[in-house]
PAZAPA-4460 file (N, C-alpha, C; in steps of 0.05 Angstrom, whole numbers, plus 32768, in hexadecimal, padded with zeros to 4 digits):
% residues 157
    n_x    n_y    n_z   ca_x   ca_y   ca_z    c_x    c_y    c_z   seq   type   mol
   81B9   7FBE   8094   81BB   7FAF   807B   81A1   7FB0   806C     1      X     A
   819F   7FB3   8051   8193   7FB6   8043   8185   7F9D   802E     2      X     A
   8173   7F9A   8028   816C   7F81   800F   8158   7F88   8005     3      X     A
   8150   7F82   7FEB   8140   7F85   7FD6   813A   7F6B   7FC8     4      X     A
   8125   7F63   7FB9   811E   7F54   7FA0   8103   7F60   7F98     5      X     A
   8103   7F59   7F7B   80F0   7F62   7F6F   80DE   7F4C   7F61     6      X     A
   80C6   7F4F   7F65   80B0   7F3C   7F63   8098   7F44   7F50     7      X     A
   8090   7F2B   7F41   8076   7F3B   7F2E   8057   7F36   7F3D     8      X     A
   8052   7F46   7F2C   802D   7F43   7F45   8022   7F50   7F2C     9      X     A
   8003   7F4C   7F2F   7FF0   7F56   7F23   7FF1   7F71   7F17    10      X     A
   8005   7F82   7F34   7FFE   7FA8   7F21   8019   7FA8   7F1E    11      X     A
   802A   7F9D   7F16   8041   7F99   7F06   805C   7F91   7F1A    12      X     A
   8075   7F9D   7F16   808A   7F8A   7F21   808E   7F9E   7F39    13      X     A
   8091   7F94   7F52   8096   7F9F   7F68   80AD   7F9D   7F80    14      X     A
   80BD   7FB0   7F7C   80DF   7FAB   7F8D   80D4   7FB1   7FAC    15      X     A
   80D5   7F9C   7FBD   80DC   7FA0   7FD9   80F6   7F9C   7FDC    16      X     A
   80F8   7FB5   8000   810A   7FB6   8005   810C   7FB6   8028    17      X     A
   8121   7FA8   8024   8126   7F9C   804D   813D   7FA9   8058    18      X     A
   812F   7FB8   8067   8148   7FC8   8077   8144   7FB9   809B    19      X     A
   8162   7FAC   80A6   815C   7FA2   80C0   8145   7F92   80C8    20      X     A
   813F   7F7E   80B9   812A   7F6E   80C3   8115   7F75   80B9    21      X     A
   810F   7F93   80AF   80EB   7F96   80A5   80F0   7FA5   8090    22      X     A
   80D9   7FA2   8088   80D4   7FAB   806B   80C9   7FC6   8070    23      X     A
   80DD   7FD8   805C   80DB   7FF5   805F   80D1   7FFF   803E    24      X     A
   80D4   7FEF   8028   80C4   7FF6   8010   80B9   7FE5   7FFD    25      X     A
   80A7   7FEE   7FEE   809A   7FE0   7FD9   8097   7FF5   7FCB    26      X     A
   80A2   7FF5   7FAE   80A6   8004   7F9A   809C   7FF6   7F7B    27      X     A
   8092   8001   7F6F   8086   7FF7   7F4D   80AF   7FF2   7F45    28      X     A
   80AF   7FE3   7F2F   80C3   7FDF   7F2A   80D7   7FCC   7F2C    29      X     A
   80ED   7FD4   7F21   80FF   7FB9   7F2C   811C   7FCB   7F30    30      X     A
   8124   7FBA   7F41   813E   7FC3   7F53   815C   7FB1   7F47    31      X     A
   8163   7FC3   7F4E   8186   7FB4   7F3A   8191   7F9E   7F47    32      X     A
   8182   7F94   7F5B   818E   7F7C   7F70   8174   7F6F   7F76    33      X     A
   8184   7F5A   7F7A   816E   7F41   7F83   817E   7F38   7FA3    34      X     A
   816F   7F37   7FB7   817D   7F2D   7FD1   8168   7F1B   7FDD    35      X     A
   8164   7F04   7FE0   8153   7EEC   7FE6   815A   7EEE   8003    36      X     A
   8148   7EEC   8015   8147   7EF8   8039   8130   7EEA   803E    37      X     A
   8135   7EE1   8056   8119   7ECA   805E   8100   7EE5   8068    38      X     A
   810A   7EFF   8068   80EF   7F0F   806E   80E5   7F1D   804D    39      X     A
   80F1   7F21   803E   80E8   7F22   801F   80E1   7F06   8019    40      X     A
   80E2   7EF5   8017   80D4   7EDB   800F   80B7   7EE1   8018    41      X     A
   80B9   7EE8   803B   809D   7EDC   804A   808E   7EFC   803C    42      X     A
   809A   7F0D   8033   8084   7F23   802D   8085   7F1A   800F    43      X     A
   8092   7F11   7FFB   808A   7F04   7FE3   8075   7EE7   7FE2    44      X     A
   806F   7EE4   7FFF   805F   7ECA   8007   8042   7EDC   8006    45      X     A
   804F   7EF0   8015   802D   7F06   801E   8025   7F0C   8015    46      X     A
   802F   7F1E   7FF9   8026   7F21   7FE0   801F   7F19   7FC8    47      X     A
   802B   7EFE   7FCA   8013   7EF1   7FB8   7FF8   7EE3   7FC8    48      X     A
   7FFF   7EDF   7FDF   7FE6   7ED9   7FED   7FCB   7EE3   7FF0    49      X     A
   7FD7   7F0A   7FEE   7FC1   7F19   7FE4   7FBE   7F20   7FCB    50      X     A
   7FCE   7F18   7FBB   7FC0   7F13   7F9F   7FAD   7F03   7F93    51      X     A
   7FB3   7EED   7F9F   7FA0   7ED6   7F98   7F84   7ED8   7FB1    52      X     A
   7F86   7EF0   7FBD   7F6D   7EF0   7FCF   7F6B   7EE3   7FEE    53      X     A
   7F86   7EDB   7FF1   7F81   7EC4   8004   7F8C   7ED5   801D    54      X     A
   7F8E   7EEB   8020   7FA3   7EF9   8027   7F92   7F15   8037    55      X     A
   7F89   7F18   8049   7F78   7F32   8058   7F87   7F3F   8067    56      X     A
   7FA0   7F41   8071   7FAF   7F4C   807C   7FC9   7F47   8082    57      X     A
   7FDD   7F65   807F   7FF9   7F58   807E   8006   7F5A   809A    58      X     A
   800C   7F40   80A3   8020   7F42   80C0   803C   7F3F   80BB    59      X     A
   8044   7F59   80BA   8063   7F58   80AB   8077   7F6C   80C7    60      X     A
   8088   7F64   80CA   80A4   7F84   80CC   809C   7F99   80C6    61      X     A
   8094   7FA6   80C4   809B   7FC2   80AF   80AA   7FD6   80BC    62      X     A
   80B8   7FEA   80B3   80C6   8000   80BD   80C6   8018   80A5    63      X     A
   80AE   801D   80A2   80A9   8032   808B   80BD   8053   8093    64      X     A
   80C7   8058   8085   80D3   807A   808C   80BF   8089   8089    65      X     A
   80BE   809E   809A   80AE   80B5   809B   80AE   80C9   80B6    66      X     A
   809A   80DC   80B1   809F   80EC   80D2   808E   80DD   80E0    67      X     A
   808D   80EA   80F7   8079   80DB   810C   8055   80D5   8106    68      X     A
   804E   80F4   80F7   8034   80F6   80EB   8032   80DA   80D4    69      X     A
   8046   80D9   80C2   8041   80D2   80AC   803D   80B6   80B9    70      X     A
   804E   80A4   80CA   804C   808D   80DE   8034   808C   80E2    71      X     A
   8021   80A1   80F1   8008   809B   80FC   7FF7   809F   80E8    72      X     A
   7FF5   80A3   80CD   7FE6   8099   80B4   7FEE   8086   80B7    73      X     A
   8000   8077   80A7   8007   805C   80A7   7FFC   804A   80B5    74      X     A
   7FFA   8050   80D0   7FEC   8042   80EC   7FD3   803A   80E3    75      X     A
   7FC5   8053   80D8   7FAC   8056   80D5   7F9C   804D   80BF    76      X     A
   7FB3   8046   80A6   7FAF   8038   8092   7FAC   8019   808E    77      X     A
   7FC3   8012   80A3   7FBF   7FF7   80AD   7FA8   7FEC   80B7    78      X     A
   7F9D   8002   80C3   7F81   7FED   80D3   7F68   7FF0   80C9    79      X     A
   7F6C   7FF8   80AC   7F54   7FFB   8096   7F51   7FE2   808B    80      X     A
   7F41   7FD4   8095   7F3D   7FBE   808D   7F37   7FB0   8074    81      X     A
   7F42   7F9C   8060   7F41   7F8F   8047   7F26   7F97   8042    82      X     A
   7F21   7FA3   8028   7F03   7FA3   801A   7EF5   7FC3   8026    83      X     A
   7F06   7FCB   802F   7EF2   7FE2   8043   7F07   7FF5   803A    84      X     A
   7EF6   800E   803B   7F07   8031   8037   7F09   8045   8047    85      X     A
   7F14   8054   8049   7F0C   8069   805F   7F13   808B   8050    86      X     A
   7F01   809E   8050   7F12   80B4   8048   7F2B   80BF   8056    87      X     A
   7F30   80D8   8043   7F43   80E1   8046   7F42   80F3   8068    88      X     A
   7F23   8100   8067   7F20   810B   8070   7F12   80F7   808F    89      X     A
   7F06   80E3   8091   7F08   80CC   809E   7F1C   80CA   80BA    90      X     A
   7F3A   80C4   80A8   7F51   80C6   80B7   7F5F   80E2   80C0    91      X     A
   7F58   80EF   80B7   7F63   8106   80BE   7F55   810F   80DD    92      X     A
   7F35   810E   80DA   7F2A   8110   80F6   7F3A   8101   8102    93      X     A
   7F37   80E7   80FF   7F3D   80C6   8118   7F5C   80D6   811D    94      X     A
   7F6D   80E6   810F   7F8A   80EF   8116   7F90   810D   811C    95      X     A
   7F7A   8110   811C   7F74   8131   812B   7F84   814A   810E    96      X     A
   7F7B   813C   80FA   7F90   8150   80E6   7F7F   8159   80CD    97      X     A
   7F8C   815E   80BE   7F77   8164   809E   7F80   8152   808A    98      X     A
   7F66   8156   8073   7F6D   8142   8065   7F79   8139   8055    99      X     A
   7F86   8156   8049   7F9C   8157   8036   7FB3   8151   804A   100      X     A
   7FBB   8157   8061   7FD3   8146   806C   7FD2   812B   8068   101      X     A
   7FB9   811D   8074   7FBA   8104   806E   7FBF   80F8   804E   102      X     A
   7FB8   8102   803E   7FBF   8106   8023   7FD5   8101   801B   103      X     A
   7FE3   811D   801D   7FFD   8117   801D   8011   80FE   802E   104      X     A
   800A   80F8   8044   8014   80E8   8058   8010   80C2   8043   105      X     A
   7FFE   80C4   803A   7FF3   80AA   8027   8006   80AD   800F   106      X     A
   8007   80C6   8005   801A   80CA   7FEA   8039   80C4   7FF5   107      X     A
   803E   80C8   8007   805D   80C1   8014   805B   809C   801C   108      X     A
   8045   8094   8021   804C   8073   802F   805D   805D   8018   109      X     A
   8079   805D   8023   8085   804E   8017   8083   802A   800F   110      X     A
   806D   8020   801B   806A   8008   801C   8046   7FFF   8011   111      X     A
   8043   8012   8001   8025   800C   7FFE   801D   7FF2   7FEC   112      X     A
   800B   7FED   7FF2   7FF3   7FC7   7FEE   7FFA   7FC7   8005   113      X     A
   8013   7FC2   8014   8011   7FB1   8032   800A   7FCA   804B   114      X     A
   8010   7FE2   8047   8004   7FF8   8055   7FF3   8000   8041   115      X     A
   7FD7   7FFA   8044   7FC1   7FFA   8026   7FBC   8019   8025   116      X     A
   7FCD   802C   801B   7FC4   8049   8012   7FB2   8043   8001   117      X     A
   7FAA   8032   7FEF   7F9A   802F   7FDA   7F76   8033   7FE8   118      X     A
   7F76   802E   8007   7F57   802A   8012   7F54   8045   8016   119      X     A
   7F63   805B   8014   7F5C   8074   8019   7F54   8087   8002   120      X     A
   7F36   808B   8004   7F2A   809C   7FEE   7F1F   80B5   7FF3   121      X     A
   7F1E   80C5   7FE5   7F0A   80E0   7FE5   7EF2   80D9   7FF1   122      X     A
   7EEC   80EF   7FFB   7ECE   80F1   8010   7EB9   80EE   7FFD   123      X     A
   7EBD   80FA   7FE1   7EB1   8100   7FCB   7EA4   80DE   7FC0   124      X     A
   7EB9   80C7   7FC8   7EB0   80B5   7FBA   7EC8   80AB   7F9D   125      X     A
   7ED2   80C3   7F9F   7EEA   80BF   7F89   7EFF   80B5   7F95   126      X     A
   7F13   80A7   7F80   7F23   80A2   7F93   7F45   80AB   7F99   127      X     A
   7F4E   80BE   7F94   7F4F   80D1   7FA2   7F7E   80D0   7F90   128      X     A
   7F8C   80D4   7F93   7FA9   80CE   7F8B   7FB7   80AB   7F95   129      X     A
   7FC4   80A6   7F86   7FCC   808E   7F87   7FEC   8087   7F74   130      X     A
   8002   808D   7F85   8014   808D   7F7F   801F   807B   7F79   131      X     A
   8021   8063   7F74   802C   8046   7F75   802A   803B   7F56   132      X     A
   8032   802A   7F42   801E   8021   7F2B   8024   8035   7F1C   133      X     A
   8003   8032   7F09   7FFB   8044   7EFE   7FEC   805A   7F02   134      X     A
   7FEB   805B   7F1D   7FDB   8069   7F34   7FC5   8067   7F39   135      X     A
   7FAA   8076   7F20   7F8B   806D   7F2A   7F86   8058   7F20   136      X     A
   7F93   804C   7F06   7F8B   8037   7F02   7F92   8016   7F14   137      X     A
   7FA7   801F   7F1C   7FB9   8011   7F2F   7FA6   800A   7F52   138      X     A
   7F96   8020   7F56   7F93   8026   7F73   7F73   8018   7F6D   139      X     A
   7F63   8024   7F55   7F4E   800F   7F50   7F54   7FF9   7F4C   140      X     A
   7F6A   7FEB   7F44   7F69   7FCC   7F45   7F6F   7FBA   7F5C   141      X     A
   7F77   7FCA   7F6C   7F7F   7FBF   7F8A   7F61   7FBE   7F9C   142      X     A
   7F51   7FD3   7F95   7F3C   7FD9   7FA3   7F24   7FC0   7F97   143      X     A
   7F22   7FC0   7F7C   7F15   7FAD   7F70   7F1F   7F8D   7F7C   144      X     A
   7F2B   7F8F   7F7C   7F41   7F77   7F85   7F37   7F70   7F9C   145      X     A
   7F30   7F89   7FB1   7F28   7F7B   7FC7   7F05   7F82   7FCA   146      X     A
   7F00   7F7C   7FB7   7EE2   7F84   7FBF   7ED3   7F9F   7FBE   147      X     A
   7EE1   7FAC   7FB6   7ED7   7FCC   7FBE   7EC6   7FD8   7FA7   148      X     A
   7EA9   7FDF   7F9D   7EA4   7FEB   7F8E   7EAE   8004   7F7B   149      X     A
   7EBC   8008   7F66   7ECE   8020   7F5C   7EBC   8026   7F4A   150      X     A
   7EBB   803C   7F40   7EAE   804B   7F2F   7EBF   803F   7F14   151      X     A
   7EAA   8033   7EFF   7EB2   8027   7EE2   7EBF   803D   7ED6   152      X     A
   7EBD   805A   7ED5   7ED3   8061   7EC1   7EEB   805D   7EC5   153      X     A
   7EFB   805A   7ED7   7F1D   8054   7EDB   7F21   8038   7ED7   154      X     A
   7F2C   8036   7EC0   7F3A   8023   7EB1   7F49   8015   7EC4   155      X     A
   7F48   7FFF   7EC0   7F5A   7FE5   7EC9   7F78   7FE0   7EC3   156      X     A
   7F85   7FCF   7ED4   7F9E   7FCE   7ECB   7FA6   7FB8   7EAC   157      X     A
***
């Protein structure tokens, strides 16, 4: 069984979605249904919790789709801790892989703020694709949001 509602937040309106107990997406947007579920509430609880700052980590369900690799990014994204980054190239060592897989593996995470693809940047210092939003502008405001120094030319949301 399936559920969705869609919620506003800071980088605009965001449709989660509950497949069996956990939450398998977070998408920009809004979804043609509204379904009120005591585990979309408690992740509409979580998310504004880390909006307003109060909020350092999400203890949720999740059941993200992906292959097994793309899972062990995810893993690895999770335990990047609030306010802190890691490259691309970072995780790819800690997962025995390269960095454009991991790359790509971040461009596939269906549930990102709560699996934070946004903490993963270029080795360079740049910060690197960001699919979600408006993308760089989107991925710098999450980062600013939590503390993270961003380079002033990328515009805000």
């Amino acid at each position: 069984m399936s559920a969705s509602v869609t919620v506003d937040s800071p980088v605009g309106r965001l449709t989660l979605t509950e497949r069996d107990g956990a939450l398998v997406s977070l998408v920009w947007g809004e979804s043609a249904g509204s379904d009120e579920t005591p585990l979309l509430r408690s992740v509409t609880q979580h998310l504004a919790a880390y909006f307003e700052g109060d909020l350092k980590m999400f203890e949720l369900p999740l059941a993200p789709d992906g292959t097994a690799f793309q899972k062990r990014v995810y893993r690895a994204m999770q335990a990047i801790p609030f306010g802190k980054t890691r490259s691309y190239g970072e995780l790819a060592t800690d997962l025995a892989s390269a960095a454009r897989a991991v790359g790509g593996a971040c461009g596939s995470n269906p549930i990102p703020i709560v699996i934070p693809c946004h903490r993963v940047v270029a080795a360079s210092g740049r910060l690197g694709g960001f699919s979600g939003g408006r993308g760089g502008p989107t991925k710098t405001w999450l980062l600013r949001h939590e503390g993270v120094s961003v380079a002033p030319q990328l515009s805000l949301l």
